[in-house]
C-alpha positions in Angstrom: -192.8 90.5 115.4 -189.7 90.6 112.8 -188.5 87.8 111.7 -184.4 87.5 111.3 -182.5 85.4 108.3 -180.4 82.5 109.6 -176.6 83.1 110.0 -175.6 79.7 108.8 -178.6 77.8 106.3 -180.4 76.7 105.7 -179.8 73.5 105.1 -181.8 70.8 103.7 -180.5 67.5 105.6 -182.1 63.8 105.9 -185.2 63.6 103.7 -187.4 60.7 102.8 -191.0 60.2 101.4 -192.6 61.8 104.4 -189.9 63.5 106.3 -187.3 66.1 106.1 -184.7 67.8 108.0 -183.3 71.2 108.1 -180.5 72.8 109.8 -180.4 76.7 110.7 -178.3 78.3 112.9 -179.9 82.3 113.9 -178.6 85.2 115.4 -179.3 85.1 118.8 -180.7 88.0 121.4 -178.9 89.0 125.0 -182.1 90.3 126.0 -184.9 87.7 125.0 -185.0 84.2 123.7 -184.5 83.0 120.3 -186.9 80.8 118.8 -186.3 79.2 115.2 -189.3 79.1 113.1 -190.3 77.5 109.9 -193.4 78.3 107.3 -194.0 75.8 104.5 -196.6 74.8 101.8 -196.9 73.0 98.7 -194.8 74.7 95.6 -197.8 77.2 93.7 -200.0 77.1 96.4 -201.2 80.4 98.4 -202.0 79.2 101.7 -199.2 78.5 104.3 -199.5 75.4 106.6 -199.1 75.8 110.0 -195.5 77.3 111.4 -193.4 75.4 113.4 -191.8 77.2 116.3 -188.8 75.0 118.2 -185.9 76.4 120.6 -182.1 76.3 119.9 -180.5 74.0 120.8 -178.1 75.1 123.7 -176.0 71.9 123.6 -175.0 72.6 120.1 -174.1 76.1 119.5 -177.6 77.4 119.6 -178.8 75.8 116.3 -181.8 74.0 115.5 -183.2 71.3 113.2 -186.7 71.8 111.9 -188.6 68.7 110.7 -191.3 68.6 109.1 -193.1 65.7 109.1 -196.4 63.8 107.2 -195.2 65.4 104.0 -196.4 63.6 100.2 -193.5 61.5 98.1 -193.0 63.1 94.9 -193.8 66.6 95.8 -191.9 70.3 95.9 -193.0 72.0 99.0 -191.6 76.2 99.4 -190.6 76.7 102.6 -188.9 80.1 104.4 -187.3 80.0 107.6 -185.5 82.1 110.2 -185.8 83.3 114.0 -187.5 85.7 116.2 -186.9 86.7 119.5 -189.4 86.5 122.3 -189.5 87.1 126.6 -191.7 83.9 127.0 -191.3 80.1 127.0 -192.0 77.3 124.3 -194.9 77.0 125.4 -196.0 80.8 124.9 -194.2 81.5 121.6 -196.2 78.6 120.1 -199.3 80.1 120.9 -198.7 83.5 118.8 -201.3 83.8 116.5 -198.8 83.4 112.8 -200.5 87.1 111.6 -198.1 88.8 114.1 -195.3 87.4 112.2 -193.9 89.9 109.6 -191.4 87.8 106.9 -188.9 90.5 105.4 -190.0 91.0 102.1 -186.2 90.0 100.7 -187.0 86.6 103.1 -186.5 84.0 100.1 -189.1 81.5 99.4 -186.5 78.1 99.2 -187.6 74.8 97.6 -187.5 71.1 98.3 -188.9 67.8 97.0 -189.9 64.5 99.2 -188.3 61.3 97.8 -190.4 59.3 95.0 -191.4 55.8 95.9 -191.4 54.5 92.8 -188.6 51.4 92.4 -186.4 51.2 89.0 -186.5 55.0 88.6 -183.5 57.1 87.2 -182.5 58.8 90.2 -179.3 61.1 90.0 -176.7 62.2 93.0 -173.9 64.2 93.6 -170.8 63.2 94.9 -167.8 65.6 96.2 -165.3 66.0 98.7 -162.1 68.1 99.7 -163.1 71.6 100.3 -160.4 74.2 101.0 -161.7 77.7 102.3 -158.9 79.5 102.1 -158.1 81.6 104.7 -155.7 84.2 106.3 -155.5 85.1 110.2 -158.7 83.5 110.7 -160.8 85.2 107.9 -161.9 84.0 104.3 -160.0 85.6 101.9 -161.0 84.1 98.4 -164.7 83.1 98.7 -165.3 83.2 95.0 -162.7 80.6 94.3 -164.1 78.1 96.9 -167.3 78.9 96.3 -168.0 79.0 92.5 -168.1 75.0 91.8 -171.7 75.2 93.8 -172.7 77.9 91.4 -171.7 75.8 88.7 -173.5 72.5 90.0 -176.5 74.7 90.0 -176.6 75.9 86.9 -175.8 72.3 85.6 -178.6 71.0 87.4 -181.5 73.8 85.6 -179.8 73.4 82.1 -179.5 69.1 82.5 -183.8 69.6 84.5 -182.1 67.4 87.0 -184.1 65.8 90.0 -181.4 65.4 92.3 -181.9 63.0 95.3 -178.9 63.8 97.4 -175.7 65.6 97.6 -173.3 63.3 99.6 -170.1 65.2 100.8 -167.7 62.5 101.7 -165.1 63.9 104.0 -162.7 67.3 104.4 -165.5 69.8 104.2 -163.7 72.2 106.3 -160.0 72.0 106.8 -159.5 72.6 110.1 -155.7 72.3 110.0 -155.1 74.5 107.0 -151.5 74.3 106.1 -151.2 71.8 108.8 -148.5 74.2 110.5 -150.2 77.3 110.2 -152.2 78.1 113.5 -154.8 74.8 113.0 -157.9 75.1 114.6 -157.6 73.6 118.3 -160.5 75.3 120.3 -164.6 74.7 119.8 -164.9 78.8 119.0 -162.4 78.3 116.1 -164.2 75.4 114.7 -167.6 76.9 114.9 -166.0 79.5 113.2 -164.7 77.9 109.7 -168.1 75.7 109.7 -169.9 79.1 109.9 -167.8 80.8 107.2 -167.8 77.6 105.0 -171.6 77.3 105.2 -172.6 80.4 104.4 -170.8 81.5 101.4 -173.5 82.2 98.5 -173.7 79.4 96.7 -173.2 76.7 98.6 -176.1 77.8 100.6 -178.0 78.3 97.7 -177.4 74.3 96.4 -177.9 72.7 100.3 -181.0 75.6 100.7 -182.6 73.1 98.6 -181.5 69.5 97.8 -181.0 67.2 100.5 -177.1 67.2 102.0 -175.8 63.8 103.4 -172.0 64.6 105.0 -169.5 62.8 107.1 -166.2 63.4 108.6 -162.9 62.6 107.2 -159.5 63.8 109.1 -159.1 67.6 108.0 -162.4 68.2 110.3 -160.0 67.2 113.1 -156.4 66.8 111.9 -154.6 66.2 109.0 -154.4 61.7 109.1 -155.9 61.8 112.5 -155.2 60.1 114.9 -151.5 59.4 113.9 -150.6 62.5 115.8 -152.8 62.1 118.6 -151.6 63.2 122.2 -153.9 62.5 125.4 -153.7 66.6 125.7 -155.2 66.7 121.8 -157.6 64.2 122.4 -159.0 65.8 125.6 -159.5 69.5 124.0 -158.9 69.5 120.0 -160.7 65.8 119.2 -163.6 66.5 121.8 -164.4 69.9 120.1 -163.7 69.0 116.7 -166.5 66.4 117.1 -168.3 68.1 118.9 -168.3 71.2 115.8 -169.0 68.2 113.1 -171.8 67.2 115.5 -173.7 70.8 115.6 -173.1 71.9 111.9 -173.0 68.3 109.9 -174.5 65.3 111.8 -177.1 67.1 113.5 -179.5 67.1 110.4 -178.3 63.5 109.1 -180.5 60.0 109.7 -177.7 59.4 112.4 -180.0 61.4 114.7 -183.2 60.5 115.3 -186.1 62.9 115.0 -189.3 63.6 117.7 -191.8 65.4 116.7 -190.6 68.8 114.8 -187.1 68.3 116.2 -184.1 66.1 115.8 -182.5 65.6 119.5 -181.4 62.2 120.4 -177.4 61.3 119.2 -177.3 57.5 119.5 -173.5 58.2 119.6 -172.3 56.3 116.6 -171.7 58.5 113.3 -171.9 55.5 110.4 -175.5 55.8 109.3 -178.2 54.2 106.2 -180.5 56.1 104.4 -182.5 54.7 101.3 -184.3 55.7 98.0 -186.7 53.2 97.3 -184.5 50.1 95.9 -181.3 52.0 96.1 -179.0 51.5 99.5 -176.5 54.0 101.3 -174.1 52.9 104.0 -172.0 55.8 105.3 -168.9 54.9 107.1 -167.3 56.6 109.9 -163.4 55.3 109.4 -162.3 58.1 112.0 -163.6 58.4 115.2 -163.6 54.7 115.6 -160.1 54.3 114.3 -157.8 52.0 116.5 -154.0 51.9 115.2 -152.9 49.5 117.8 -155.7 46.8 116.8 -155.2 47.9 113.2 -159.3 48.8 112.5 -160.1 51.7 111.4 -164.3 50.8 111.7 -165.1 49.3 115.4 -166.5 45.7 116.0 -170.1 46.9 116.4 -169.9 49.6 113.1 -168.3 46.2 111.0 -171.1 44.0 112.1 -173.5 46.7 111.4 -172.0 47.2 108.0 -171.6 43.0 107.2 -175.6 42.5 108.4 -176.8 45.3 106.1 -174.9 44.4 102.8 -176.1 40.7 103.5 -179.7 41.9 104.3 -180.4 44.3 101.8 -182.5 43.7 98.6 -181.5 46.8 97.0 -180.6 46.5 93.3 -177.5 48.7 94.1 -175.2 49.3 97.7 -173.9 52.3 97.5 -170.7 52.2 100.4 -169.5 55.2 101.3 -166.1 55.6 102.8 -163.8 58.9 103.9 -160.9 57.5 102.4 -159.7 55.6 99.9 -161.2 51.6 100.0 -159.0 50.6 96.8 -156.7 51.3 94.5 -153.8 51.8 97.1 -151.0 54.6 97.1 -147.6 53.6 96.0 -147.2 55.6 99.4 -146.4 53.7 102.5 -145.8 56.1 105.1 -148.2 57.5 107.1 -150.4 59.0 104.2 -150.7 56.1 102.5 -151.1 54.0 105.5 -154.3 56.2 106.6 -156.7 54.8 103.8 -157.5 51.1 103.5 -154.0 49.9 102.7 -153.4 50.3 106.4 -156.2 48.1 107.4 -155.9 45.2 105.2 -157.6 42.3 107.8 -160.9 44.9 107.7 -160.9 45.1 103.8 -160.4 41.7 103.2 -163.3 40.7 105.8 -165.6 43.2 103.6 -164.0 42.0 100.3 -164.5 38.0 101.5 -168.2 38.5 102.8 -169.1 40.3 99.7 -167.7 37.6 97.2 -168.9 34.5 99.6 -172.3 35.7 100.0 -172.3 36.5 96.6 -173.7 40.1 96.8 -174.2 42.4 93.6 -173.6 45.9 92.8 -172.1 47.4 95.5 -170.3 50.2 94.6 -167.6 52.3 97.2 -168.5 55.9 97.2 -164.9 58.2 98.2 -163.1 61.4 98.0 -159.7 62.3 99.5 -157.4 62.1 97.3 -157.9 65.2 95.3 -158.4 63.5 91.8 -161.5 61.5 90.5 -161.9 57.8 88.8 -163.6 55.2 88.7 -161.6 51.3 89.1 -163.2 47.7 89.1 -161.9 45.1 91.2 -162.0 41.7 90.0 -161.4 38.5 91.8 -159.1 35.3 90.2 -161.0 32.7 90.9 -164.2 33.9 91.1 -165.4 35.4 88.1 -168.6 36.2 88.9 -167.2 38.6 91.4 -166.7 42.6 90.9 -167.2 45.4 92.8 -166.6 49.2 91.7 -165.3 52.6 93.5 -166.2 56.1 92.2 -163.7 58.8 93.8 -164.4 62.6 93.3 -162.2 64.8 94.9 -161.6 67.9 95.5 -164.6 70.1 95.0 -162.3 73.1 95.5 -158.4 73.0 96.6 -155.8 75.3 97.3 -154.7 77.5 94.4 -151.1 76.2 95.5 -151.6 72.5 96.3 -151.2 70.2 93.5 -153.6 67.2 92.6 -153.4 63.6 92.1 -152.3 61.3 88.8 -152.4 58.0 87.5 -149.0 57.6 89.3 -149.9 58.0 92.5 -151.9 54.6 92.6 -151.0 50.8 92.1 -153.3 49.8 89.2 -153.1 46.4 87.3 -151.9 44.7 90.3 -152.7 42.3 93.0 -154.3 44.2 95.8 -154.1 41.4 98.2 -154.6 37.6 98.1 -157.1 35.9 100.5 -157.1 32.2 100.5 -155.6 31.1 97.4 -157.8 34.2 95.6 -156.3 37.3 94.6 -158.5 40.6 93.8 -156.7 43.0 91.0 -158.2 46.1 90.4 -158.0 48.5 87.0 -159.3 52.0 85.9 -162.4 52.1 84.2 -161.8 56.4 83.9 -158.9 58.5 83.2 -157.5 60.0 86.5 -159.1 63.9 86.5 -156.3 65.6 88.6 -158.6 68.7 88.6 -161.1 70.3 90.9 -163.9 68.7 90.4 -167.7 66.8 91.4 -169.4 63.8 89.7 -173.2 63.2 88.7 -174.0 60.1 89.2 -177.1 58.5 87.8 -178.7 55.5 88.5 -180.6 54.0 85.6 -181.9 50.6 85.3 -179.2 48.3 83.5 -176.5 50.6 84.7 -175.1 53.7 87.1 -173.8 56.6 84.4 -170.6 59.0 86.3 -169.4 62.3 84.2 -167.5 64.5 85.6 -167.3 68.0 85.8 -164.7 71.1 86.7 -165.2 74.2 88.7 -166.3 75.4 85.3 -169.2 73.4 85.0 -168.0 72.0 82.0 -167.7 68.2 81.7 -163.9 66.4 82.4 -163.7 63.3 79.9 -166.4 60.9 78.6 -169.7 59.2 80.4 -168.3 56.1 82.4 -171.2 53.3 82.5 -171.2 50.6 85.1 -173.1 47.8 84.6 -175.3 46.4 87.1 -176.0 42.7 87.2 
């Protein structure tokens, strides 16, 4: 019984000490069922555990999310993965004795590692957002371009012998829209379509084949500053399959689902999610799907409460807050682009900035993208000294060859971002502004988080920034 390479993965998604995710999506049979299945063992070791056999999942475009679970902390496990079809049920292609199985001798053997619980350990992420696949009536025509800044991360990684925990893609990994005028995606099939093609050129499947991916939505998923041009008719056909495409091919292996067994198949229906490394904290916002214009929020009541709770309840020695768009420095821009980051919800970012000064909570630091450039800025408070919070942008992994970036005179630096009863927060650059493609290492040490950035070269953009942690 032959069995078939995924189309689309895989994918390493949520992993923790005992636990990982990943995503496949197969080629699929007219004739017979398609089963996903998954052999793994501990790197160097001869003998396979046990295969896991799961169906696709029908709801979400006939994909399927493996876990594997009551797996060691610090370990590499080798893994392959793929499909096979079969006439019978579940039931029956879980009893098929694994020898019966061939694996294509070009099949590659992929690797992963479980998290370390070890507290106060140098632990080192990567950060990038604002992927442009370029396309022409419907069909990838420079793949090298969009593609080779994964290549380059990789390489990076083996020269630096880099353990990397995560690879958190904050927003815009597809653009749906394109040039915004030129025949946007509207239907589920064209979705599907630009996920598949994105997620399956060589390298980035080579990178998320084996380092755990952590990804949410920003607008070009849906529409360029969605909602502002929302219609009932658009939010009835090109919001519900935009989601539900973001569901299948990036939620689906993220901690916003919840696992059973070998498969991850209960949505809660919220996107925001947490995941941790031992004493380090993520909080990933969802500022989209929630967004209200009329009420001014851009996060819902329940998602804000969520988010308020878990700063003031975690111990971690750093809170890493991720957000789609831009939390601070502001645009000089106040239409409608500017107006779709933070700056257009000021009451929201001055709750978040008032309960994290009152309740006197350290080190959190806002994780974005968007804006194609990179920085890093401290904001500071007037009053209270004692106060400080910090923001590390990277943006974009790979743009149009056309589309200029962003510069230091997009933003409004050295000035009051907004006063809040009698206090006023400033913020200021701590980093040049990189208006070139580009992702950020980020590494967590234990007086400090280090951020260099690097180009689509691979080679590093400006000096080491250091943030101090308190």
């Amino acid at each position: 019984m032959n069995i078939s390479p995924p189309i689309v993965g895989p994918i390493i998604g949520h992993t923790t000490t005992v636990q990982t995710r990943i995503f496949i999506q197969p080629a699929t049979s007219n004739s017979k069922e398609t089963y996903a299945i998954i052999r793994f063992r501990h790197a160097g070791e001869k003998q396979w555990l046990p295969v896991i056999i799961n169906r696709l999942n029908s709801t979400f475009e006939k994909t399927a999310v493996m876990v594997l679970n009551d797996l060691t902390p610090s370990t590499t496990y080798e893994y392959q993965i793929g499909s096979f079809s079969h006439a019978g049920s579940l039931k029956d292609a879980r009893t098929i004795n694994p020898q019966v199985f061939t694996w294509p001798i070009e099949s590659p053997i992929y690797r992963f590692n479980t998290c370390s619980i070890e507290t106060k350990k140098s632990r080192h992420y990567l950060i990038g957002s604002c992927r442009y696949l370029n396309l022409t009536g419907g069909h990838a025509v420079d793949v090298k371009f969009s593609d080779e800044i994964f290549g380059r991360i990789l390489e990076n990684i083996k020269n630096q012998r880099l353990d990397i925990e995560a690879f958190v893609m904050t927003g815009d990994q597809i653009y749906a829209d394109d040039w915004n005028f030129a025949a946007p995606d509207t239907l589920l099939r064209e979705f599907a379509k630009k996920y598949r093609q994105a997620f399956s050129t060589p390298n980035f499947k080579a990178l998320t084949s084996r380092i755990p991916s952590y990804m949410i939505l920003d607008d070009h998923e849906i529409e360029d500053n969605w909602p502002a041009k929302a219609t009932p008719a658009k939010k009835n056909t090109l919001y519900r399959d935009a989601l539900h495409a973001y569901t299948t091919y990036q939620c689906s292996h993220s901690p916003a689902f919840e696992a059973s067994g070998t498969e991850a198949v209960y949505f809660p229906g919220n996107y925001w999610y947490t995941f941790s490394h031992a004493d380090l904290d993520w909080f990933v916002l969802d500022v989209r799907t929630e967004r209200d214009l009329v009420k001014k929020q851009t996060i819902n009541d329940r998602q804000m409460d969520s988010f308020l709770k878990w700063l003031e309840s975690s111990h971690a020695r750093v809170k890493f807050v991720v957000t789609p768009v831009m939390f601070y420095p502001d645009s000089k821009d106040s239409d409608k682009g500017g107006l779709d980051a933070w700056k257009g919800f000021t009451q929201q970012r001055n709750q978040i900035l008032e309960h994290i000064r009152l309740k006197k909570i350290k080190n959190v630091i806002f994780i974005t993208g968007d804006v194609h450039c990179a920085l890093t800025c401290e904001l500071k408070h007037s009053v209270d000294k004692d106060f400080s919070v910090h923001t590390i942008v990277s943006s974009p992994l790979s743009k149009h060859r056309l589309l200029p970036n962003t510069t230091e005179n997009y933003f409004e630096l050295n000035k009051p971002l907004t006063d809040v009863n009698g206090g006023r927060y400033t913020n200021h650059l701590t980093s040049p502004v990189i208006d070139k493609d580009n992702y950020a290492l980020l590494s967590v040490e234990k007086s400090h988080v280090k951020v260099n950035y690097y180009g689509r070269n691979g080679k590093p953009l400006g000096h080491e920034i250091q943030i101090p942690l308190k």
